[in-house]
C-alpha positions in Angstrom: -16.6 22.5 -21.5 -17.2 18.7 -20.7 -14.5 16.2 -20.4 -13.2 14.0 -23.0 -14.7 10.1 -22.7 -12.9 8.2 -20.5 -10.7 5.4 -21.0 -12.7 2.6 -19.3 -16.4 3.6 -21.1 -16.9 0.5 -23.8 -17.9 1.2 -27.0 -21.1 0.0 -26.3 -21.6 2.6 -24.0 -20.1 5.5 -26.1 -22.8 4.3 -28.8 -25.2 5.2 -25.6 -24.1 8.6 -24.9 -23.1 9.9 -28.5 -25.4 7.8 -31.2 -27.8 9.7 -32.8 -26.7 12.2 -31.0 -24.2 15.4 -31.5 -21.0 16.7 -29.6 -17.9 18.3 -30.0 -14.8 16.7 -31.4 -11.8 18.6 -31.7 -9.1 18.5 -34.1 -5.9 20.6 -34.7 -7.0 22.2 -31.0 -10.4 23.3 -32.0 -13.6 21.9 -31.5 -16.4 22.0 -34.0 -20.0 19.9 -33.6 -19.8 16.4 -34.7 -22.0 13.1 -35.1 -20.7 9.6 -34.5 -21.0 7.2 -37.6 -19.6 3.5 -38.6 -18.8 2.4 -41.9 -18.6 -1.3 -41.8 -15.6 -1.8 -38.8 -14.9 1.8 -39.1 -16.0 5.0 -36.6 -16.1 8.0 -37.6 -16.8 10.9 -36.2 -18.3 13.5 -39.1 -18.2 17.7 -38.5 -21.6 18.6 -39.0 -19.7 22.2 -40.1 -17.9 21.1 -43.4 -19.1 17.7 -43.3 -15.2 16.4 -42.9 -15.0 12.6 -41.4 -12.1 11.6 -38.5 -11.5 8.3 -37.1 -12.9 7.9 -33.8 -10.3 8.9 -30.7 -12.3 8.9 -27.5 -9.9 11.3 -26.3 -11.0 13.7 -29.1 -14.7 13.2 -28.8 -16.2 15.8 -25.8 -20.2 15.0 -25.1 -21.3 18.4 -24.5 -25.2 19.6 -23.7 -25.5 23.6 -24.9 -27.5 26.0 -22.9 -30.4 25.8 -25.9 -32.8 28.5 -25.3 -33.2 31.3 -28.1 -30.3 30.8 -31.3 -29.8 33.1 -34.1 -29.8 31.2 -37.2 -29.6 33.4 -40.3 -32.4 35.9 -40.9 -34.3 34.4 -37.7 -34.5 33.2 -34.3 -35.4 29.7 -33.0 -36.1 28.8 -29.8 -34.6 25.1 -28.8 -36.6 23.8 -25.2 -34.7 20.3 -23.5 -37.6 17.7 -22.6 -37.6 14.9 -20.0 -36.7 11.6 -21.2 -36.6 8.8 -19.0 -33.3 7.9 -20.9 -30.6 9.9 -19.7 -28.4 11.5 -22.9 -25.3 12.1 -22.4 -24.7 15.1 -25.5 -27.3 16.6 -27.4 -29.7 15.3 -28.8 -33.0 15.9 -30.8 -35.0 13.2 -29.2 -34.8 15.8 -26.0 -35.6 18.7 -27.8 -38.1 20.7 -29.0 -37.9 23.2 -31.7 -39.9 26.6 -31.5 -39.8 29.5 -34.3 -41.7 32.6 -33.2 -43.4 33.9 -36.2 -43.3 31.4 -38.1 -45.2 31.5 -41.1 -43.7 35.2 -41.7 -40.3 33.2 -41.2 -40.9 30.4 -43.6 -42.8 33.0 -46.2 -39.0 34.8 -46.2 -37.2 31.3 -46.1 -38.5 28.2 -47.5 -35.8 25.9 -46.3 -37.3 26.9 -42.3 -40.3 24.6 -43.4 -38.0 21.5 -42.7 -36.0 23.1 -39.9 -35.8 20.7 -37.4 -33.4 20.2 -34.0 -30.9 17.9 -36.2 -30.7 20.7 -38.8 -26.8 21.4 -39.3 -27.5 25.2 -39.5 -29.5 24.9 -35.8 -27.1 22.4 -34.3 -24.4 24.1 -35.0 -26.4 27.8 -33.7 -26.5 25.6 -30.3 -23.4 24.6 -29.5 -21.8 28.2 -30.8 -24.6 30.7 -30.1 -24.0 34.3 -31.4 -26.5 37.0 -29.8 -27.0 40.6 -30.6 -27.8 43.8 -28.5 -31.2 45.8 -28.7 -30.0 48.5 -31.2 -27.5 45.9 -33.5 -31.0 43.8 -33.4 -33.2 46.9 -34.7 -30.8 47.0 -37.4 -31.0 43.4 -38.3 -35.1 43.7 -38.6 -34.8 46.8 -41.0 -32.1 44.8 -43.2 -35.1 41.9 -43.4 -34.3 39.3 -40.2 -38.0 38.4 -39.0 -36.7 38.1 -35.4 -33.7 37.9 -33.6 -32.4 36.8 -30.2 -30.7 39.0 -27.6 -29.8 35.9 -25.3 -31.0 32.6 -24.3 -34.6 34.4 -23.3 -35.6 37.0 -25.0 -36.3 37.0 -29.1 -37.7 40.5 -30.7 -39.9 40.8 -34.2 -41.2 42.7 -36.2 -39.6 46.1 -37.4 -37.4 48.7 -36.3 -40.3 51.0 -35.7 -42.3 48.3 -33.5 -41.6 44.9 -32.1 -43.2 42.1 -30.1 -41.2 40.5 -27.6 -41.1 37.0 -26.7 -39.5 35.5 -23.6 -38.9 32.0 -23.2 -41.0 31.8 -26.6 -43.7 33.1 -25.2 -45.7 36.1 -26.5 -44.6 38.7 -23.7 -45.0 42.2 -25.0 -44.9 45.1 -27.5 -42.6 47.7 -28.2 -44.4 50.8 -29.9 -42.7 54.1 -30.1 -39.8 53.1 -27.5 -42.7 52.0 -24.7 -42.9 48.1 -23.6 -46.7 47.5 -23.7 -46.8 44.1 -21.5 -49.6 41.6 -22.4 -49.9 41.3 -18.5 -49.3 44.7 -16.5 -48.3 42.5 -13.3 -45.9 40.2 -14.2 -43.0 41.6 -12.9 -40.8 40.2 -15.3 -41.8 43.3 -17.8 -39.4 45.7 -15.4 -36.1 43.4 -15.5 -36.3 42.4 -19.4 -35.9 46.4 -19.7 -32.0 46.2 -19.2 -31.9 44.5 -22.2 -32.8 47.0 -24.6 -29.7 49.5 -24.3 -31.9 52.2 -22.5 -34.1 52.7 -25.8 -37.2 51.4 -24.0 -39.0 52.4 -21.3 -42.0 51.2 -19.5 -45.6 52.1 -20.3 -46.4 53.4 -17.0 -43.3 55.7 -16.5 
């Protein structure tokens, strides 16, 4: 976990690493995602969890940049990519990131409120900095109880339904499961071999 802001960092400068931006704040020893906000002379910073407020204490406030990758919100996956910005950021922050949904108009057809998702969405900010993943067969269950996709770590999403599945790896259409065999979109890439491990021995390759 990153370090608490230092002492000698003006408040100029924390308005550079944390505005418009999100990180963790802890309170009572436990540290939730939270934005930075002023009310006239006042600084807050506000839990994007239960939308509490706290005056600002530097040494509370922890800029923090999550792993992003796939997320499990609720009933989906979303796939969160960091850009290059010529301005460094300090914490996260959607200016440097992109939002993907694989399958997306099957996800919004299932949930409306996905049509608005965006990186600064509380459900997907706080699915960053506290990601929950699922194994292969807890995932198969998921998809039969109505999840259009869900992720099994950082890499590797799975849709569809429990009887057949397409795979995406770093959001990118990769594969097919049908009837326990990976059916690659490209044979070669070697990659089809090592994503097996993740799939609790249920799935084996085409060729074998």
């Amino acid at each position: 976990m990153n370090e608490a802001i230092p002492k000698d960092v003006t408040m100029h400068d924390v308005w550079q690493w944390l505005g418009r931006g999100w990180f963790f704040h802890e309170k009572d020893g436990v540290r939730q995602p939270a934005e930075l906000e002023q009310v006239g002379d006042e600084r807050y910073a506000v839990s994007c969890t239960n939308g509490d407020n706290h005056t600002f204490r530097r040494q509370h406030c922890f800029p923090y940049w999550p792993q992003c990758g796939a997320v499990n919100l609720q009933g989906y996956a979303v796939v969160l990519n960091r850009t290059q910005q010529r301005q460094y950021r300090r914490t996260y922050n959607s200016r440097c990131v992109t939002l993907n949904i694989p399958r997306k108009w099957d996800v919004m057809k299932r949930n409306f409120g996905a049509k608005n998702l965006s990186a600064d969405s509380p459900d997907v900010v706080i699915a960053a900095f506290e990601p929950v993943y699922y194994t292969y067969t807890r995932a198969l269950g998921l998809l039969e109880a109505g999840w259009v996709s869900v992720a099994l770590n950082p890499y590797l999403v799975v849709a569809g339904t429990k009887e057949e599945q397409l795979i995406y790896y770093r959001s990118k259409l990769t594969a097919r499961i049908i009837d326990g065999r990976l059916v690659p979109l490209d044979p070669s890439d070697k990659r089809n071999q090592r994503i097996l491990k993740w799939f609790d021995g249920r799935v084996a390759n085409e060729r074998s």
